[in-house]
Phi, psi and omega in degrees: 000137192215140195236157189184119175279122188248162133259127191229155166231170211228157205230107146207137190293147190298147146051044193283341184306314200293304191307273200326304198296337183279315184204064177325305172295294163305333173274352170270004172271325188268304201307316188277339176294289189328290152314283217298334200257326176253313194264343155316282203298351172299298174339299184320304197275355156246026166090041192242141180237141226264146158263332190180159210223127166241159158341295215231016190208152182228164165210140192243171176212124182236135194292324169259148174282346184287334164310296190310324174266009155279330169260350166242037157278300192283348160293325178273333188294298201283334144011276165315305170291325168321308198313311180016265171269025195247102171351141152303285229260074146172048192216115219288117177222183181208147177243138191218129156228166223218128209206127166236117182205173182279155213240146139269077193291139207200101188043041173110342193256130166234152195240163189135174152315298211300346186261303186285351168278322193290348169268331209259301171323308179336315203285302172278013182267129193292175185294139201048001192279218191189141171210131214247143150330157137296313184283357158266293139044284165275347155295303192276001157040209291217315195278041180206131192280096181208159149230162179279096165285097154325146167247334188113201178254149173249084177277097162312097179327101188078022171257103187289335187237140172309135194233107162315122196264139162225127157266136197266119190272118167265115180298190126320301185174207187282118181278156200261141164267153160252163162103186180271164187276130180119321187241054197266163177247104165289145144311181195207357208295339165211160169321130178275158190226149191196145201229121176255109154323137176312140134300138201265149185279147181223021197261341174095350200238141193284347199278342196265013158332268197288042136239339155287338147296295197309293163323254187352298185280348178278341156319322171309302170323295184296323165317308188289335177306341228237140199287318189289034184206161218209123186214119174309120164303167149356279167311320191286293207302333218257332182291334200270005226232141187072337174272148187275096156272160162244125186306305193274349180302308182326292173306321180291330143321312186270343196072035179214147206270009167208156167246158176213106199235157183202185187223149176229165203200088190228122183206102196082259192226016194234147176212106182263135157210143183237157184209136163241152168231133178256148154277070173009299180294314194263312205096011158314126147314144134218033170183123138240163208166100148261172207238118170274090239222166151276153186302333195269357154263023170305331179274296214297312168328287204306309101046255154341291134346283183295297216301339184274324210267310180308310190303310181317290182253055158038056226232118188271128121349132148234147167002278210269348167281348203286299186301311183294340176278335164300330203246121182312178190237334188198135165282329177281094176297331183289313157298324180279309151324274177322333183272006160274000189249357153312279184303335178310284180341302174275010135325304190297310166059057152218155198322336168295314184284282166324313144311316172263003172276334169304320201276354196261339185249348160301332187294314181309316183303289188302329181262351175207093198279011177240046183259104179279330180311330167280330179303334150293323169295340191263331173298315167321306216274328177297332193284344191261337159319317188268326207273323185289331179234019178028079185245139195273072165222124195314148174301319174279338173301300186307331202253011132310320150297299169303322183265012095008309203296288204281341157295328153297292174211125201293324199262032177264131192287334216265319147291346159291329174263006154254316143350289171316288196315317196271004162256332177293287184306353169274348191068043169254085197283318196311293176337290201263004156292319167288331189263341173282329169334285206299311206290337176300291187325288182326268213235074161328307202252051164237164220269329163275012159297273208308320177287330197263307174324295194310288185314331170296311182316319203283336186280353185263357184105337200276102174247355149308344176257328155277329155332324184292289196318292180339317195258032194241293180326311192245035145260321199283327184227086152309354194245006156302112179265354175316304167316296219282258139056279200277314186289350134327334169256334172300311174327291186298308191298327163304359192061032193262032188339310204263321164305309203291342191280342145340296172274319161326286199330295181293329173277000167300300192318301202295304173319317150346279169307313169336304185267002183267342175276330156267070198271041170216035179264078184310333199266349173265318122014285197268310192295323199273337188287305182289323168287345165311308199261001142313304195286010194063015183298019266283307212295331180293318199279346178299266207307313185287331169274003159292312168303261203330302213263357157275328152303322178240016255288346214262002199284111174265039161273291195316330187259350159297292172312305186314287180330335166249036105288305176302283248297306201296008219233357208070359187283079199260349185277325188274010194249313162345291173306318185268343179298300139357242180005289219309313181321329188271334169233020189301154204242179197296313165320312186294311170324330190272002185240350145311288179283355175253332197306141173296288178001296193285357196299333174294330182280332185297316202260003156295129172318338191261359185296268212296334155331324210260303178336319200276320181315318217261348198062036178243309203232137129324152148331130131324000000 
């Protein structure tokens, strides 16, 4: 028997006996038009898996929740156009409800709570609406342009408990402004969303990139505090930086109904920075605005900026999102420069980038010393030095950095979450299970929280709870391959055969892309070779770890991967061989990723196995 946290959704057509008794042949001719041209191909395209087909109901299942509620949503908005023109009485509607809970799978079929609340919301959903758990709810937070109407608790037919009810306000489409520029009337009819395109430098000089990227993204930052906004990570926008676009293709490409594109302009101790927000649908202003500022009103800018774009789309402020977007991170322009060119860096995340994104943010440090955000870049970057590239910096040296951090300011996410990695690696897991919580609780939606938690889960077994973190990891940066990458093997050790090769597939594609733009990345690299030879792929995955291991050669994660890629490929002398290498400097944690890894499984009955066993201070010699 086997459990797993699904998302599930539950289907069934409105008044259907009266639609059958009335017209039998047409309404099951329209039911079947529907599915085969709409409603299938939604499912598909959002990883849904169909369980089972009633006369008048369907029940589906999905690995994201956000997904599920992205397919039944654009299933009632297109509804609606079908209906158009179609009599009330004879016009096909559905009621859908949406539930992420733990499932029992059984020949294909699943069972449990998490399926019958998600039948029994069904139940309370108005005829064409959606009615979602609390806990799809707190999921899909920010990242889907909807909005919620609390219903309230919901007392569930065959429910023990009362289930907080939320209805998904289905639009129209993308809302259009009126009026003139400056004074537009949004319609309001779903959550505004809004994608900030890198601001392009106008400084004339290429070293100044990363401050004009650096502005751009703490605009993101600061967007994202605001609950009441749907805001495109980083990673999505950033694919977009240097290319000659057309704005609404963009929006329309991204699903967001405004853009907000600028210029930074930096010369001396002077700062020009311009900002337009577009309207995604016409390609209308409905804000422009430049600001001639001294570089040390650069915080004020920024500032501004989010505070107009909330005011443009009528957007209320709560207490605290108002105050986290007001309070500077440093007073010191001069520090803070160094800490974008830190994080410019540490984007990059290969070993090389990362040394020098620590020193850009120790400088930051050494010019404010109660700057925590740097003080967090420099605990990140040890932590991925150490855990991704076995560079000898001690576990308590990080968590010694973090809480520095956190002493300065208690509510940062991004040191709690290095905090975690560098408590998981102390063997204080409870600690850092609470401290991966805590960094979730801050900031959901960030993507090295969610990713560095998932892998602490697969190493604690929880592994449905890492499926979750993971496929969180690749809603906020779809263009990542690391999530796709890793949750391919957790798939696969579940017998989740047909999910993994799926996610193998796609994180090759990313890793791809990846390296084509960083072709001096080793780590997408290594990650695209073990899922080639998962997928049997023998000759691609040969050449892509070959690749991997000419980028970095010195890297001893990388020759661990390379080694459980030949075990899987049959190459066991070479896995041997490079394993031998791997061995002279490997730390205690690893060992144990050693002796458990499946991977390696092909390698246990080689003659040199127990030799290497000895090496390691695990067996005597045979």
């Amino acid at each position: 028997m086997e459990r797993r946290l699904s998302a599930i959704l539950a289907a069934d057509v409105v008044g259907y006996s009266r639609l059958m008794g009335a017209n039998e042949v047409g309404t099951l001719t329209a039911l079947k038009a529907h599915r085969t041209e709409m409603i299938d191909p939604c499912i598909a395209r959002n990883g849904g898996r169909i369980v089972k087909l009633t006369g008048d109901g369907m029940l589906i299942e999905f690995p994201s929740v956000v997904s599920a509620v992205e397919c039944a949503s654009h299933i009632q908005r297109e509804m609606r156009g079908r209906n158009a023109d179609v009599p009330d009485d004879r016009r096909i509607e559905f009621r859908i409800g949406v539930n992420l809970g733990d499932v029992i799978v059984e020949d294909g079929d699943i069972f449990g709570d998490g399926v019958n609340v998600a039948a029994r919301l069904e139940s309370v959903a108005k005829p064409g609406g959606v009615a979602v758990s609390s806990s799809v709810r707190e999921n899909v937070g920010n990242k889907l342009d909807l909005i919620f109407e609390d219903m309230g608790d919901q007392d569930l037919k065959n429910i023990e408990f009362p289930v907080r009810a939320y209805n998904v306000v289905i639009g129209e489409g993308p809302a259009k402004s009126k009026g003139p520029v400056g004074g537009a009337e949004l319609e309001e009819a779903e959550k505004p969303s809004i994608a900030v395109l890198p601001f392009t430098n106008m400084s004339g000089d290429p070293e100044q990139e990363f401050f004009s990227d650096g502005i751009s993204e703490d605009i993101i930052t600061d967007l994202s505090k605001v609950s009441g906004l749907f805001v495109v990570g980083r990673n999505t926008s950033f694919t977009y930086k240097g290319k000659a676009v057309q704005l609404q293709d963009v929006a329309a490409e991204l699903g967001v109904k405004f853009i907000l594109e600028g210029s930074v302009r930096k010369a001396g101790q002077r700062v020009r920075v311009t900002g337009q927000l577009i309207d995604g649908a016409s390609g209308g202003h409905l804000w422009a605005d430049r600001f001639d500022r001294d570089l040390t009103d650069i915080f004020a800018i920024q500032d501004e900026i989010t505070q107009t774009i909330v005011e443009q789309l009528k957007i209320k402020l709560l207490p605290k999102e108002k105050k986290a977007i007001e309070k500077n991170p440093t007073v010191n322009v001069e520090a803070y420069s160094f800490f974008l060119k830190g994080r410019q860096l540490f984007h990059h995340s290969t070993k090389s980038f990362l040394i020098l994104a620590r020193q850009m943010f120790a400088k930051a440090v050494e010019l404010d010393p109660h700057y925590a955000r740097a003080y967090a870049g420099i605990a990140n970057c040890d932590s991925r030095l150490s855990g991704w590239y076995n560079l000898p910096i001690a576990s308590w040296e990080i968590l010694a950095i973090t809480e520095k951090a956190l002493a300065i300011d208690p509510n940062l996410a991004e040191a709690h979450a290095a905090s975690g990695v560098a408590l998981a690696n102390s063997g204080k897991r409870a600690e850092a299970a609470a401290a991966f919580e805590r960094a979730l609780v801050l900031d959901p939606n960030s993507f090295d929280a969610n990713l560095s938690f998932a892998r602490f889960c697969v190493t604690e077994g929880k592994l449905d709870r890492a499926i979750a973190l993971f496929t969180r990891a690749l809603e906020i940066q779809p263009d990542d391959s690391q999530p796709p990458l890793l949750m391919q093997t957790v798939l696969r050790s579940m017998g989740r055969l047909e999910e993994a090769e799926r996610y193998a597939r796609l994180g090759v594609k990313r890793a791809e892309e990846t390296l084509r733009a960083y072709p001096e990345s080793a780590r997408p690299a290594q990650g695209a070779a073990c899922a080639l030879a998962a997928l049997g792929e023998k000759e691609a995955a040969m050449a892509m770890m070959e690749r991997a291991l000419a980028i970095d050669p010195d890297d001893n994660n990388g020759r661990y991967n390379a080694a459980c890629c030949y075990a899987q490929l049959g190459e066991t002398d070479r896995a041997i061989d490079v394993l031998e290498i791997w061995s002279n400097g490997v730390g205690g944690e690893q060992k144990n990723w050693f002796m458990e890894d499946a991977d390696l499984d092909p390698i246990r009955d080689h003659p040199r196995y127990p030799a290497l066993l000895a090496k390691l201070d695990l067996v005597p010699a045979a």
